[in-house]
C-alpha positions in Angstrom: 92.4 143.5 -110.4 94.5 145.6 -112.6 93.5 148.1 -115.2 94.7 147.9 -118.5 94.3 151.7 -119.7 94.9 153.5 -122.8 99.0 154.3 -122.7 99.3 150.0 -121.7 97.7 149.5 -125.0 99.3 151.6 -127.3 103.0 150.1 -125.7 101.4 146.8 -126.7 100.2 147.9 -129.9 104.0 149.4 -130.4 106.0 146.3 -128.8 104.1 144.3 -131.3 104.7 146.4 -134.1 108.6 146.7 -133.5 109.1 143.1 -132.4 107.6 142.1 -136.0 109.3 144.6 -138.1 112.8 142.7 -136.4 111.1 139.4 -137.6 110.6 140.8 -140.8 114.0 142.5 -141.4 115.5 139.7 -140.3 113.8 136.9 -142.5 115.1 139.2 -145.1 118.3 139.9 -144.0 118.5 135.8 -144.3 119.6 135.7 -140.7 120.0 132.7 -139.3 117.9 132.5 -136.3 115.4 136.1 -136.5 113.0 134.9 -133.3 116.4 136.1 -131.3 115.2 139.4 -132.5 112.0 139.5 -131.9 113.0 138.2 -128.4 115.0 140.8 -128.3 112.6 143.6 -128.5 110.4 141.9 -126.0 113.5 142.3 -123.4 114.3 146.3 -123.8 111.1 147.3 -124.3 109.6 149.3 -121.9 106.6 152.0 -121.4 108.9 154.9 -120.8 111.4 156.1 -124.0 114.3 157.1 -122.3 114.1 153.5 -120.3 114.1 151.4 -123.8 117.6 153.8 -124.6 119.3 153.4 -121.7 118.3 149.4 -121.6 119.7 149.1 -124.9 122.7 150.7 -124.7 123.9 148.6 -121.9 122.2 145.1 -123.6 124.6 146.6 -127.1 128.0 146.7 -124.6 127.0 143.1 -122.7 126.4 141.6 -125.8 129.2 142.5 -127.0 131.5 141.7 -124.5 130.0 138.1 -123.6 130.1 137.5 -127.8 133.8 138.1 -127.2 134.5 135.7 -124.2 132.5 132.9 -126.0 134.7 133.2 -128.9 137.6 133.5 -126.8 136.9 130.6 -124.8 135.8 128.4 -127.7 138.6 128.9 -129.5 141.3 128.3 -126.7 139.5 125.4 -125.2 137.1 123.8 -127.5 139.3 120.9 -127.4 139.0 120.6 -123.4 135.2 120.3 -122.8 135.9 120.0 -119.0 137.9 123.5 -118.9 135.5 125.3 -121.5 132.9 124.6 -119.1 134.8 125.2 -116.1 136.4 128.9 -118.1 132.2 129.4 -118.6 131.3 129.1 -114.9 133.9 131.2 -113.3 133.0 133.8 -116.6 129.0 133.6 -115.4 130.3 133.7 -111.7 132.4 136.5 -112.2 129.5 138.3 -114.5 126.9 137.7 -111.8 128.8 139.1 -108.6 129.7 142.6 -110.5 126.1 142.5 -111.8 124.8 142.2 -107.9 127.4 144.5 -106.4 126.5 147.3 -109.0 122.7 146.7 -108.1 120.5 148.6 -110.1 122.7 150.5 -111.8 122.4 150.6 -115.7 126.0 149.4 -115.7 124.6 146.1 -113.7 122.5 145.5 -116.9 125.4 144.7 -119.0 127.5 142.9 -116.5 124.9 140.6 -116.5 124.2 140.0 -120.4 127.7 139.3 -120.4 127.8 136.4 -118.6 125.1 134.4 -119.8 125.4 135.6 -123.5 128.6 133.8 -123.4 126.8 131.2 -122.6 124.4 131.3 -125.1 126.5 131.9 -127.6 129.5 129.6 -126.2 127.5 126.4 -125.5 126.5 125.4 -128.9 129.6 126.4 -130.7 131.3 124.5 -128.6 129.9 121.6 -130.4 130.9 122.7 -133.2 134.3 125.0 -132.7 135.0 126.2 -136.7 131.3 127.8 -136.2 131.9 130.0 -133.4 133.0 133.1 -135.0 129.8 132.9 -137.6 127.6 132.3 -134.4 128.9 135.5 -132.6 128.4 137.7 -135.5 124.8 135.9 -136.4 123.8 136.5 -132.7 125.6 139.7 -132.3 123.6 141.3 -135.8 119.9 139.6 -134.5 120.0 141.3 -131.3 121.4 144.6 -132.3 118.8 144.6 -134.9 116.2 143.9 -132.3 117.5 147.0 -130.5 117.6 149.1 -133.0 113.9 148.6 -133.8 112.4 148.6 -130.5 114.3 152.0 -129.9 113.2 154.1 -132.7 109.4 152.4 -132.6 110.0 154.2 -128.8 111.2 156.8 -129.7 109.7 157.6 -132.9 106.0 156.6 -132.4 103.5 158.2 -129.3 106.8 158.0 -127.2 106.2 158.5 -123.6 108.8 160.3 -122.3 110.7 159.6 -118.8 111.1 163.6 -118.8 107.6 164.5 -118.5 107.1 161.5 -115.4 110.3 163.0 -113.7 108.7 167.2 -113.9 105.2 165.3 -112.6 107.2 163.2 -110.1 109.4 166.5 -109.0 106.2 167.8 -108.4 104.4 165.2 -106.5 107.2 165.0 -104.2 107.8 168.5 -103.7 104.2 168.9 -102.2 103.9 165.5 -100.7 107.2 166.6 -99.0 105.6 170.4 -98.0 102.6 168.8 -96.5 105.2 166.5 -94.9 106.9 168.9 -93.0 103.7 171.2 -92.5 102.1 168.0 -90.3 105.6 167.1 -88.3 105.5 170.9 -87.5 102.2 171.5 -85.7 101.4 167.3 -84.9 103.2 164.3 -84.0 102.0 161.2 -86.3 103.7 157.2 -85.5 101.1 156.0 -87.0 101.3 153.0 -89.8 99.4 155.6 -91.9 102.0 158.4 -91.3 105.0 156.2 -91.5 103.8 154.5 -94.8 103.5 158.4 -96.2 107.2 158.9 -95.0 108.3 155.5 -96.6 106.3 157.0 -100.2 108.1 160.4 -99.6 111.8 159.1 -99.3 110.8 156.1 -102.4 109.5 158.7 -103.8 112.5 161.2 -103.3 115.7 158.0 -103.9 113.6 157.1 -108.0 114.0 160.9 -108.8 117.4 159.9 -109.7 116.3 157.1 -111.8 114.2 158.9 -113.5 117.0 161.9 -114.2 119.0 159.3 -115.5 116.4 157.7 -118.2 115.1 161.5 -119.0 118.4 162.3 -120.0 117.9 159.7 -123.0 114.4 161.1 -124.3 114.2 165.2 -123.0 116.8 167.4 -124.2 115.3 170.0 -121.7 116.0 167.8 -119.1 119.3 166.7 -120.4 120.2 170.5 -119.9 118.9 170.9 -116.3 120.1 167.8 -115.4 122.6 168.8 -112.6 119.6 170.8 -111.2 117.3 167.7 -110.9 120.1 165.9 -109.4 120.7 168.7 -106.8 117.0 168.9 -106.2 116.8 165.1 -105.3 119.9 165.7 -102.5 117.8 169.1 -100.9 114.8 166.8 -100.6 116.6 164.1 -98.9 118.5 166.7 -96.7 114.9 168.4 -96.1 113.6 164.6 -94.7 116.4 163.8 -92.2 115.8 167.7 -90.9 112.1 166.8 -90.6 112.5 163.2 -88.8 115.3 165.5 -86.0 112.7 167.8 -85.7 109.5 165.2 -85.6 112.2 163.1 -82.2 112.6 166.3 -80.6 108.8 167.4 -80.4 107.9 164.0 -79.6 110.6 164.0 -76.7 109.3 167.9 -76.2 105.4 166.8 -75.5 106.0 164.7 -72.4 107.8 167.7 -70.4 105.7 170.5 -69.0 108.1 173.3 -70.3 106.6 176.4 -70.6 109.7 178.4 -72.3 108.6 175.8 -75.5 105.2 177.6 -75.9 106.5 180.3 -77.8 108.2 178.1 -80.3 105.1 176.1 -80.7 103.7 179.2 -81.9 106.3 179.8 -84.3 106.2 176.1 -85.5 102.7 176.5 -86.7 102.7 179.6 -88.8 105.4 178.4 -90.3 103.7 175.3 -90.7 100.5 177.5 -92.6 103.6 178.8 -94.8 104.7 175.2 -96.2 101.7 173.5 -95.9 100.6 173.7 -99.9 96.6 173.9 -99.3 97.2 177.2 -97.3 100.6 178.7 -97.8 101.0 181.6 -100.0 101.8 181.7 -103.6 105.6 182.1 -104.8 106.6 185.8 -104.5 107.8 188.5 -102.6 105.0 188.4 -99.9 105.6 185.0 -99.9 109.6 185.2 -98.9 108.8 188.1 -96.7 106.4 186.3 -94.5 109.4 183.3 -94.4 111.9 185.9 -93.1 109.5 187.2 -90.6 109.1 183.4 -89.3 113.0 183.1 -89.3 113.7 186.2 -87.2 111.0 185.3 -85.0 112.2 181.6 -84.3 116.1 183.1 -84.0 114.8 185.8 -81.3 113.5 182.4 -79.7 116.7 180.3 -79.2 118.2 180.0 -75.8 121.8 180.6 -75.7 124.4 178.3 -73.4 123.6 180.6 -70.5 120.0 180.0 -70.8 121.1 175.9 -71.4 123.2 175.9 -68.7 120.3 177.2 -66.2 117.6 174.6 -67.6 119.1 171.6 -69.4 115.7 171.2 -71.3 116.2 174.1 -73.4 118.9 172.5 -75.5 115.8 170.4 -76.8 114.1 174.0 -77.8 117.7 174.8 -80.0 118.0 171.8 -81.6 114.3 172.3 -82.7 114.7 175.5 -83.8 118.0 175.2 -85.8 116.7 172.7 -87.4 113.4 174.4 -88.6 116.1 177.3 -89.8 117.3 174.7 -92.0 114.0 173.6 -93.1 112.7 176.9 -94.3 116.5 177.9 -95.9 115.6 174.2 -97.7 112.5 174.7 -99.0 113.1 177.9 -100.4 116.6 176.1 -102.5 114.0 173.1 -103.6 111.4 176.0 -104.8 113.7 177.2 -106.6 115.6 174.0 -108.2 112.4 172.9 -109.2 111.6 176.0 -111.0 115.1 175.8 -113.0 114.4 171.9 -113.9 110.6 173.2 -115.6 112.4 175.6 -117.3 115.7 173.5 -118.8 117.8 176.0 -117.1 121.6 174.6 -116.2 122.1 175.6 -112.3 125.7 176.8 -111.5 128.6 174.6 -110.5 128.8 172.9 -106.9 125.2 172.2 -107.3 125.0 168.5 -108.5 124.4 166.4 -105.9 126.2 163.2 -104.9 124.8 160.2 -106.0 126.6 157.2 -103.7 124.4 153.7 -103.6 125.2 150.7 -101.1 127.3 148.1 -102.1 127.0 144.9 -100.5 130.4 142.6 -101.5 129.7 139.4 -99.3 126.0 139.1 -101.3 128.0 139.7 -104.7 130.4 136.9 -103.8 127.6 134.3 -102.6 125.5 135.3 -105.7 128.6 134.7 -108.0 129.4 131.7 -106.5 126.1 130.4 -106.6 125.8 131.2 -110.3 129.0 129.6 -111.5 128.3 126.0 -109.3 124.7 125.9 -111.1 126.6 126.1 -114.7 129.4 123.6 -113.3 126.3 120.9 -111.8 124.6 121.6 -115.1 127.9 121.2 -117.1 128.1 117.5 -114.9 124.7 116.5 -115.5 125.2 117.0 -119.2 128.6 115.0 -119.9 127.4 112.7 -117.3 124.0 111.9 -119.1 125.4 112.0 -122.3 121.9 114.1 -123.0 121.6 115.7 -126.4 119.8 119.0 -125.0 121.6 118.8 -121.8 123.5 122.4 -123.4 120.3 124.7 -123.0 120.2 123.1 -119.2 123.9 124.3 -118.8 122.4 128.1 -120.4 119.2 127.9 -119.0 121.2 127.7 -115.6 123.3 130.5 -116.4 120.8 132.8 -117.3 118.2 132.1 -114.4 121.1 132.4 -111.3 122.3 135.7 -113.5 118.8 137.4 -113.7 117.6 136.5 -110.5 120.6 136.3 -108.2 120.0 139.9 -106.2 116.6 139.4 -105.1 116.4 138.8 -101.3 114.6 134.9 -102.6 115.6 134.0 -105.7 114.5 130.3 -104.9 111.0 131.7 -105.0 111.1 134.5 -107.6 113.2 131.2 -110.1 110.0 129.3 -108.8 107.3 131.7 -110.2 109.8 131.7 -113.5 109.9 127.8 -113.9 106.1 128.2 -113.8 105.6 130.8 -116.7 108.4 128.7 -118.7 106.1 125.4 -118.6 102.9 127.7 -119.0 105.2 129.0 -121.9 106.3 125.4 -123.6 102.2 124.8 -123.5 101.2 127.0 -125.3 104.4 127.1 -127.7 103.7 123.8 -128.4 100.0 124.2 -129.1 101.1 127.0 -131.1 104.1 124.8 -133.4 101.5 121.8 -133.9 98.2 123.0 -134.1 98.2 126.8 -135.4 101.7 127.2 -137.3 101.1 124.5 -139.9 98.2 126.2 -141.2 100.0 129.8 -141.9 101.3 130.0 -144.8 102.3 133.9 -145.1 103.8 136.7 -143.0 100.6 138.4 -143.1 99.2 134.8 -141.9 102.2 134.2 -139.1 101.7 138.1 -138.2 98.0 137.7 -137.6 98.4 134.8 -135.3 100.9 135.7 -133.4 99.0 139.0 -132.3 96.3 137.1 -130.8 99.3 136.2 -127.8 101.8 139.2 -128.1 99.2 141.6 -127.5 97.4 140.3 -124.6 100.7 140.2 -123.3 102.0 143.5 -123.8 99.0 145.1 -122.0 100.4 143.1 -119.1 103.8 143.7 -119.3 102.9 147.2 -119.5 101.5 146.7 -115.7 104.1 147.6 -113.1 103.1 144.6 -110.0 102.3 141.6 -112.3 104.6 142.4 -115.9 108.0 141.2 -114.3 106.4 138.2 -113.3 104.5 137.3 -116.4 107.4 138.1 -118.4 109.5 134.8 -118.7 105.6 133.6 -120.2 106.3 136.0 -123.6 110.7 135.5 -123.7 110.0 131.5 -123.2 107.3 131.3 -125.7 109.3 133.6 -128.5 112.3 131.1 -128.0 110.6 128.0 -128.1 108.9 128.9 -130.8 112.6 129.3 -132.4 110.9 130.8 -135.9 113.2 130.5 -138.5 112.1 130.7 -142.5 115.4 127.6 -143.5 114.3 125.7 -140.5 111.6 122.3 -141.4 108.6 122.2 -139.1 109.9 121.0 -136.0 109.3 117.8 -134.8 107.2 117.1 -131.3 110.4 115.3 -129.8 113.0 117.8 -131.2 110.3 120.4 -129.1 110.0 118.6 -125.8 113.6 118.1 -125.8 114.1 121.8 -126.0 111.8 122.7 -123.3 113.0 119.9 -121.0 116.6 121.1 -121.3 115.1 124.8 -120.7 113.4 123.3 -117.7 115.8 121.3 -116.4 118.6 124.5 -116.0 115.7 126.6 -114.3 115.4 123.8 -111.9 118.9 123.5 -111.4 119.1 127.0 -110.7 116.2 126.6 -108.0 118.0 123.9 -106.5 121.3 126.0 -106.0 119.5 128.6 -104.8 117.8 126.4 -101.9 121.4 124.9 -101.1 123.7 127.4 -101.3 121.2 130.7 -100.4 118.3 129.5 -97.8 118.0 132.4 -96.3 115.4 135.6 -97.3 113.6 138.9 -96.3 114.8 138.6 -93.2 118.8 138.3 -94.0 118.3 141.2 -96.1 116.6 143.3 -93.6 119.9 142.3 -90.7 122.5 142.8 -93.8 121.1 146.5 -94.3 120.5 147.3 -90.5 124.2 146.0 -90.2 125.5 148.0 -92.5 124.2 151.4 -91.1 125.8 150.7 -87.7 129.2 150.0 -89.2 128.6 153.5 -91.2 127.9 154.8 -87.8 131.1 153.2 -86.4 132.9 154.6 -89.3 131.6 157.6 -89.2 132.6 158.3 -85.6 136.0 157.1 -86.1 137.0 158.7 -89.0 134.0 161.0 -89.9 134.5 159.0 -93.7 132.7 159.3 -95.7 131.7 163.4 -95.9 127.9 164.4 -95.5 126.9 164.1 -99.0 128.2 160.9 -99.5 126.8 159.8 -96.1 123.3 161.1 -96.8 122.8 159.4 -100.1 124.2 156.4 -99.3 122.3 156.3 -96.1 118.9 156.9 -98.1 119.4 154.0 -100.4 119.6 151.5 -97.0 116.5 153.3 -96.1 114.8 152.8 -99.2 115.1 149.3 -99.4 114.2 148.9 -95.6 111.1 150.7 -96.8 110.3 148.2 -99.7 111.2 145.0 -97.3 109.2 146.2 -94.4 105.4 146.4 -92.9 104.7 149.9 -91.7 101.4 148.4 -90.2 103.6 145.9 -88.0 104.7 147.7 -84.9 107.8 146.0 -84.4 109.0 147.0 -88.0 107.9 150.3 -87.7 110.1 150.7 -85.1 112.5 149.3 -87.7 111.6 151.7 -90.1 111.9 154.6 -87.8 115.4 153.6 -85.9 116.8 153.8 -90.0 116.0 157.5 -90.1 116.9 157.9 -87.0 120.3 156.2 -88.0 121.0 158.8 -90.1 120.3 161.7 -88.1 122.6 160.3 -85.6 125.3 160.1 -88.6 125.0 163.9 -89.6 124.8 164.7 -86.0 128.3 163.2 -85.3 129.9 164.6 -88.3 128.8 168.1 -86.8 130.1 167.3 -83.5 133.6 165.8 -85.3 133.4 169.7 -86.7 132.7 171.4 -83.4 135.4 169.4 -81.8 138.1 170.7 -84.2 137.3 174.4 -82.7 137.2 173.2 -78.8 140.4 174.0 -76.7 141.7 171.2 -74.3 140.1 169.2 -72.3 136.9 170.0 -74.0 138.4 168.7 -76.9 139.3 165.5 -75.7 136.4 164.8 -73.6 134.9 164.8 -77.0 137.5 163.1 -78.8 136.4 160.3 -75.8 132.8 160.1 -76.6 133.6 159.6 -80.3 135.5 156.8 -79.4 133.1 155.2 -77.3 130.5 155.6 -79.7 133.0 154.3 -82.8 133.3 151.0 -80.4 129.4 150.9 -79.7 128.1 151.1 -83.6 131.0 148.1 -84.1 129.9 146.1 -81.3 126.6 146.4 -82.2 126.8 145.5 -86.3 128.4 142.2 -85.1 125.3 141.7 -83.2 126.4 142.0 -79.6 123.7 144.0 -77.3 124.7 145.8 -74.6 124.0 149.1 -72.7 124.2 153.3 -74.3 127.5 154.6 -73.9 126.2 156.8 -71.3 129.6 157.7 -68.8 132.1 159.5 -71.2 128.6 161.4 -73.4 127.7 162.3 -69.7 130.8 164.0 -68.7 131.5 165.8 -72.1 128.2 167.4 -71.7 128.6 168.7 -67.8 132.0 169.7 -69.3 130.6 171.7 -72.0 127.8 172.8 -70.2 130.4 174.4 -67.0 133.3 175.0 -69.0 132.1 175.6 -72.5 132.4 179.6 -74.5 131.2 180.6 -77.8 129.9 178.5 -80.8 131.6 175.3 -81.1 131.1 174.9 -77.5 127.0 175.4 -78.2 127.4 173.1 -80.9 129.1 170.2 -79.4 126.4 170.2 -76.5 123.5 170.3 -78.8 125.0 167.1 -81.1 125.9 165.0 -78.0 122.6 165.5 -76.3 121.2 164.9 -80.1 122.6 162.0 -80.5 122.2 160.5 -76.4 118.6 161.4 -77.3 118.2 159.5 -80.4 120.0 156.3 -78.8 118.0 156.0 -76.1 114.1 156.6 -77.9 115.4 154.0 -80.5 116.9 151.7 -78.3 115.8 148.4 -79.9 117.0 149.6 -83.3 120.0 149.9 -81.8 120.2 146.6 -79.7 120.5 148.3 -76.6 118.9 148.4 -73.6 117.3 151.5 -72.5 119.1 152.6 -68.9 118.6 155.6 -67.0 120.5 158.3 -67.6 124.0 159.1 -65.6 124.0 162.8 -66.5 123.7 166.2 -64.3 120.8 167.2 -66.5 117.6 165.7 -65.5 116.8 162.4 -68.0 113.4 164.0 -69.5 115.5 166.7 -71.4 117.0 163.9 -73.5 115.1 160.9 -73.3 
């Protein structure tokens, strides 16, 4: 059961208190409708300050913009019913698929309002055409005002700040992610315990940038360092796909009896002591001279190509240690980021990281489509029917395929709304005919209403249940449609209302189940289709660059992460073929780097394996299976190994057996089967 604590009251206490000061200011500003408001507040209020600012920022622009097109639309085609609705569905349509290709992007926010705003605003004044102007500008000045007082009650009173959770969350992750690579260091752990840690690291590591962006709004300290915190976030990330090469290669390492690897286990654990935050030293110089010890003693320990070309299995050894090079150089950058970001100190230029999220254009289409055929069925149903509410279906069924159309089953989440919205026209009702009548003040209608609006803004307030109950506290504010010019409302003036709010939620349920039947598990084939075409890319073309690669990359993981079960085996293996996915990407954007250096036919023996691979990673993402591109990997490596000099030669061997490595212990991930190796080094070194 969920615990209502101390901060969920006092942002129920103060979404209360701003949502009634907007009914107040608004019965005395005369405005026409002021619930919209006090609905308003309800929507951009949120626990965290810098949230509410950014929310209403974006809900200020998409209210804007869908006030325009309703006007627009009204006045050019108020006259043509069919072609106002038809110019209102392709507007919703259109709204919706940038609003789901943006994804949770603040920008997405206001793509959204603008569609079904227009439709709010558009479907009534299309019944009356001379009003629409005088409707824009009513609705327009209630919802700005609602704004406007759920910011500064934010802002202004006890506001908890998104700048404080981002230091505590920089914090947490930096020594989650210490202990992290402290444990892959000395132990190997595929457990659903270590997994789900790994999965809470890299969730963990993809919100910091959320979190940057809202602290920008509410911490001027934070504001400064900002390109620090954002630079942070991409060394952790970097610092995880190290740690997932390194965690492959000692698992791959443990089944061979090699004892040249004993020394660098050695080395692996003390530095393991140094990161590990329970037993490491504190920040100072002993503590970066004991870390430059570790360094020189791991680079005494790496085996050159002579040494490679005698015993194949080495190369494991150098990929382990150049990548625990990397791990210390990292950890020492994120000390010292997150040290600048506590401080409000600006870091240099060339520090800000990339921030690159998937986009996913054939969902944006469907869910666009989708939205503008509920408003058209709606738009039928009503002209057909002749019904006198059948407008708030045709909204209604705007607004439910707009706010619901990127989950992975809107059918379901639209369901669970649909229930709060009749839950909501209850207890509206019970409200407008048994408990209304007898108020007679705005002390009286205050009072009342608190007996509801708190309750509920304890559980808003509560991260796994407030997005569901929510439609329960928007439904019941706009059925109860307060208004100090309106008469008492009559019971069949009421159900009508809720009916027609009904009706466009179920229409938007029905489109779902027609038009988008599928769920989790389309999702989870869309994102694990969309790495191997990166892949593909990637060898092709080596677009994108690194940066953009990793972040882009980390997204896909992180929503694996939130569709998956790290206790199920088989999507563990899910899990852990994604981060191997992108260890495989970095590793062929360093060997698309060595192979610039190589002389011929080095050079195009590698140029051969890229291409191979480019065809795999395509074949694969249109869901063909078929056998590792073993032949041309095998020959560039005896190549390399026989013929190879000097760095890039090193480094091309290393990222081919890398990469061979990583294919072959994932194999289901990538829908291959697992063959033995045709290679002149014995299969154990890179299986």
């Amino acid at each position: 059961m969920p615990r209502v604590d101390w901060p969920d009251a006092i942002f129920a206490l103060k979404t209360f208190g701003a949502a009634m000061l907007a009914l107040w200011i608004a019965f005395s500003a005369d405005l026409p409708q002021p619930s919209w408001a006090m609905l308003t507040v309800l929507v951009v209020s949120q626990p965290i300050a810098g949230m509410v600012a950014a929310k209403a920022i974006y809900r200020v622009v998409g209210t804007f913009v869908g006030a325009c097109m309703a006007v627009l639309m009204v006045a050019t085609l108020a006259d043509a019913p069919p072609f106002f609705l038809l110019a209102l569905a392709l507007w919703v349509g259109l709204c919706t698929g940038v609003s789901v290709l943006l994804r949770d992007a603040p920008e997405s926010y206001g793509a959204m309002l603008s569609g079904y705003t227009a439709a709010i605003i558009g479907v009534p004044a299309a019944l009356a055409p001379l009003t629409v102007f005088d409707t824009a500008v009513a609705r327009c000045l209630e919802i700005m005002l609602g704004i406007l007082c759920g910011t500064l009650v934010s802002q202004l009173i006890l506001p908890r700040t998104a700048g404080r959770q981002l230091l505590d969350a920089i914090d947490r992750t930096v020594d989650a992610l210490r202990r992290f690579a402290a444990d892959t260091l000395v132990a190997e752990d595929d457990s659903a315990k270590g997994l789900a840690d790994r999965r809470s690291l890299v969730a963990d590591a993809v919100n910091l940038d959320n979190l940057r962006v809202f602290a920008t709004f509410d911490t001027p300290a934070v504001r400064r360092a900002s390109s620090g915190a954002s630079a942070l976030q991409r060394q952790v990330l970097t610092m995880i796909s190290m740690l997932v090469s390194i965690h492959d290669r000692l698992a791959i390492l443990r089944t061979l009896d090699l004892p040249a690897a004993q020394p660098m286990r050695a080395v692996l654990a003390r530095g393991s002591l140094l990161l590990d935050p329970e037993t490491g030293p504190p920040p100072g110089l002993a503590r970066r001279e004991a870390v430059e010890k570790v360094r020189r003693e791991a680079a005494a320990l790496r085996p050159d190509l002579a040494a490679m070309r005698q015993d194949p299995r080495l190369i494991l050894v150098r990929n382990i240690l150049e990548r625990f090079d990397d791990v210390l150089v990292l950890q020492r950058r994120i000390r010292r980021l997150r040290d600048a970001v506590h401080a409000g100190r600006r870091v240099g230029p060339g520090g800000r990281a990339v921030s690159v999220r998937y986009r996913e254009p054939i969902l944006a289409l469907v869910a666009g489509a989708i939205s503008a055929t509920a408003v058209l069925v709606a738009s039928a149903l009503w002209i057909g029917t002749a019904w006198a509410n059948g407008g708030s279906a045709v909204v209604f069924a705007a607004v439910i395929c707009s706010i619901m159309a990127a989950l992975d089953d809107p059918a379901a989440a639209a369901g669970g709304f649909l229930r709060m919205t009749t839950l909501s026209a209850i207890l509206a009702g019970l409200a407008l005919f048994a408990v209304l009548p007898l108020v007679n003040d705005f002390a009286g209608l205050t009072a009342v209403l608190a007996l509801f609006y708190i309750p509920f803004g304890m559980i808003m307030a509560l991260p796994r249940i407030g997005t569901s109950v929510m439609p329960l506290g928007l439904n019941f504010t706009a059925l109860l449609a307060i208004s100090n010019t309106t008469p008492p409302s009559e019971f069949d003036v009421f159900a009508n209302g809720a009916l027609g709010l009904i009706g466009g939620i179920c229409v938007g349920i029905l489109m779902f189940r027609l038009l988008r039947p599928l769920g989790v598990a389309w999702a989870i084939e869309r994102i694990h289709g969309a790495i191997l075409r990166d892949l593909a890319r990637l060898s092709r073309s080596g677009a994108p660059g690194r940066d953009a690669f990793e972040a882009t990359m980390f997204d896909r993981v992180n929503a694996l992460f939130a569709r998956l079960d790290t206790a199920d085996p088989q999507q563990r293996a899910t899990l852990q073929g994604a981060l191997a996915a992108l260890r495989i990407g970095l590793n062929i954007l360093a060997l698309r780097r060595a192979a610039a250096d190589l002389p011929e036919p080095l050079h195009g023996r590698v140029q051969e394996t890229l291409g191979v691979l480019a065809r795999h990673f395509s074949l694969l993402a249109r869901g063909k299976r078929g056998e590792l591109p073993s032949g041309p990997a095998s020959g560039a490596m005896a190549a390399l190994r026989e013929q190879g000099e000097g760095e890039a030669s090193e480094m091309a061997l290393l990222t081919i057996a890398a990469i061979r490595a990583t294919l072959d212990r994932h194999a289901e991930f990538f829908r291959a089967q697992r063959t033995p190796l045709a290679l002149e080094i014995p299969e154990e070194a890179l299986a």
